[in-house]
C-alpha positions in Angstrom: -2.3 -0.9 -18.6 -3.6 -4.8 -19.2 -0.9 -6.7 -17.6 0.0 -6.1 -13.8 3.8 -4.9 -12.8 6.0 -5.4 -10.0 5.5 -1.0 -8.7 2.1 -0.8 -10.6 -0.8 0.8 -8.6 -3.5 -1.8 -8.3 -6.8 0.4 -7.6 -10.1 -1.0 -6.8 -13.0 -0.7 -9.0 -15.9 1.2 -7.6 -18.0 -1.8 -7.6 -16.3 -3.8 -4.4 -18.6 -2.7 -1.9 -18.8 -4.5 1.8 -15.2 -5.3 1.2 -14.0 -4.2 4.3 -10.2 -4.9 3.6 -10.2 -3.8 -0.6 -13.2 -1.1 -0.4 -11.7 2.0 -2.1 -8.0 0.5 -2.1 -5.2 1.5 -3.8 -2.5 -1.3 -3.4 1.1 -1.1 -4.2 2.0 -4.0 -6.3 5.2 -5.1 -4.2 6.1 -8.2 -6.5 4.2 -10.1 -9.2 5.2 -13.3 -10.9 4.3 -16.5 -12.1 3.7 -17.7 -8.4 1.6 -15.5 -7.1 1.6 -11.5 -6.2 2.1 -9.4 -2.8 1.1 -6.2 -2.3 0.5 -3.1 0.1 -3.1 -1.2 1.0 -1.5 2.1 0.5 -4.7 4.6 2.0 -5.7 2.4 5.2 -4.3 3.7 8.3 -4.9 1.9 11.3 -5.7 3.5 14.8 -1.9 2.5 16.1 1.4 3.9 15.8 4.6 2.0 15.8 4.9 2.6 19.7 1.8 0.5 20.1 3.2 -2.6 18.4 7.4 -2.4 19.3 9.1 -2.1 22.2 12.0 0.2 22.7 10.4 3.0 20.3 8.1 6.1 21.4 7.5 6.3 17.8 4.4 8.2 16.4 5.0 6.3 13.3 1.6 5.3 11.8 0.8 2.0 10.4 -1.5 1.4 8.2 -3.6 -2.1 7.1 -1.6 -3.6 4.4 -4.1 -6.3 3.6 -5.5 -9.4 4.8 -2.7 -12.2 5.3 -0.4 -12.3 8.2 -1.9 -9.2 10.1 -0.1 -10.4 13.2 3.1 -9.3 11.3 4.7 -5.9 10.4 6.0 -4.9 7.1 7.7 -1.6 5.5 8.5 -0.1 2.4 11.1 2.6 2.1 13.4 4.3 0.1 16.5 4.3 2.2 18.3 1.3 1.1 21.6 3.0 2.1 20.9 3.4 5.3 18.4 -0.4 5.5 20.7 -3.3 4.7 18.9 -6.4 3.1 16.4 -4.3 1.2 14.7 -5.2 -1.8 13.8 -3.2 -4.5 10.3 -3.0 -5.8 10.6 0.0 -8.5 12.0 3.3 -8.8 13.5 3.9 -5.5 11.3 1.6 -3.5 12.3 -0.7 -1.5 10.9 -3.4 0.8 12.0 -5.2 3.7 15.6 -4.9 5.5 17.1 -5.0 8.8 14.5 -4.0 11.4 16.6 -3.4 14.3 18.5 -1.2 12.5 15.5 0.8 11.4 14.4 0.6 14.5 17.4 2.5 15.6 17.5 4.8 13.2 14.3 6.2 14.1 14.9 6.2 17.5 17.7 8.0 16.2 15.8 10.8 14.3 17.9 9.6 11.4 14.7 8.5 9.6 11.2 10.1 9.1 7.6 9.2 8.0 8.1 10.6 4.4 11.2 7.9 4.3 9.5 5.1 5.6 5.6 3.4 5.9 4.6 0.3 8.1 2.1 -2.2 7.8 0.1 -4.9 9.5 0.0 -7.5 7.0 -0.4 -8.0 3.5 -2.0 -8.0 0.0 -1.7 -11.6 -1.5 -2.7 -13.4 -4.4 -2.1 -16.9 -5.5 -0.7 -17.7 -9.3 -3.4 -16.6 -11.6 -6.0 -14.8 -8.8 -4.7 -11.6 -9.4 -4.9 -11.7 -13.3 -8.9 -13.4 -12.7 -9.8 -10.2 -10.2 -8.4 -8.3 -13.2 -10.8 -9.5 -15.9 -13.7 -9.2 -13.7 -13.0 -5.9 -13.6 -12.0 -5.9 -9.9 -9.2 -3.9 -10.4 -7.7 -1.1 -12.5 -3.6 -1.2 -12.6 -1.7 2.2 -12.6 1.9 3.0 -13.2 3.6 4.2 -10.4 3.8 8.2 -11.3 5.1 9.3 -7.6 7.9 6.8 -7.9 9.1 6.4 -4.1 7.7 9.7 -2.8 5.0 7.5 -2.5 5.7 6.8 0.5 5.0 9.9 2.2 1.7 10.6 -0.1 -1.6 11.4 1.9 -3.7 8.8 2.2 -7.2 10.3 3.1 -8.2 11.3 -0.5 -5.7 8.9 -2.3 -8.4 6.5 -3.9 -11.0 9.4 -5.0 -7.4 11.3 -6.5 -7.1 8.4 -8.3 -10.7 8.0 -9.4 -10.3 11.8 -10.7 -7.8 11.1 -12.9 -9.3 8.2 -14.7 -12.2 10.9 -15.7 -15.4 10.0 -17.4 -17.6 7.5 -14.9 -14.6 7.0 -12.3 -15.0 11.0 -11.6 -18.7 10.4 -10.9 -17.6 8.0 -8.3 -15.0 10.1 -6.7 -17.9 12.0 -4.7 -20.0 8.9 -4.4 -20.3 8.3 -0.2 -17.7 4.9 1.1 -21.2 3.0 2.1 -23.9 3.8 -1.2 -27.0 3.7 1.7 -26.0 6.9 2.9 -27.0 8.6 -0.8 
């Protein structure tokens, strides 16, 4: 894929190393336009669950780093728009955004689980035109979507080196390589 797709997979290239935010990412592309892109660090959980961060939840819900921008704000992606007014959809049963209080009550309801839902502490952004320069340095590689909205409740320890297997040839190589290259 060349060009970069509102639910394409955004995966970083081996070489960022001593990023601490994009090292070994894998980003869903949440929207992409002629203004700029957003996205979500898909394989960064954070050390907090939703109970941390909201009041009036014992949630265990994780949350994971979504990016860089706006960390003092939470965002979702789920794929419950019937039950989430105000959602928008990103691709193939994703959606992003809606009424929080009402998500809020619908896990406190049980109504709602962690392979429906995924929260974040900020965001991936790009201005117009950054994201398509990080692509032809070879920052990133773009992959379709091939879990649709299930996603959402895909493991995230091993996501970026899955990822790196299926590209084959030199990507495989670094699928074993160690996160920080002084511990060879």
């Amino acid at each position: 894929m060349n060009k970069p797709e509102k639910g394409n997979l955004l995966i970083a290239e081996p070489s960022i190393i001593g990023d601490m935010s994009f090292n070994r990412a894998v980003i869903l592309l949440a929207d992409h336009n002629a203004l700029g892109s957003v996205g979500f660090i898909l394989n960064k959980p954070l050390d907090y669950n939703l109970k941390d961060l909201i009041e009036g939840t014992d949630s265990n819900f994780p949350v994971y780093n979504g990016g860089p921008v706006e960390q003092d704000n939470l965002y979702f992606i789920h794929k419950s728009p019937e039950l989430i007014p105000n959602s928008v959809e990103i691709s193939h049963g994703i959606f992003w955004g809606g009424d929080f209080k009402i998500v809020l009550n619908l896990i406190n309801l049980g109504e709602i689980s962690t392979d429906d839902i995924r929260f974040f502490l900020g965001y991936s952004g790009w201005d117009e035109q950054q994201l398509d320069n990080e692509l032809k340095s070879n920052a990133w590689l773009i992959s379709e979507n091939i879990y649709h909205k299930e996603i959402i409740s895909k493991s995230c320890n091993s996501f970026w080196k899955e990822k790196m297997l299926e590209l084959g040839g030199d990507y495989s190589i670094w699928s074993n390589a160690p996160e920080n290259p002084s511990y060879n």
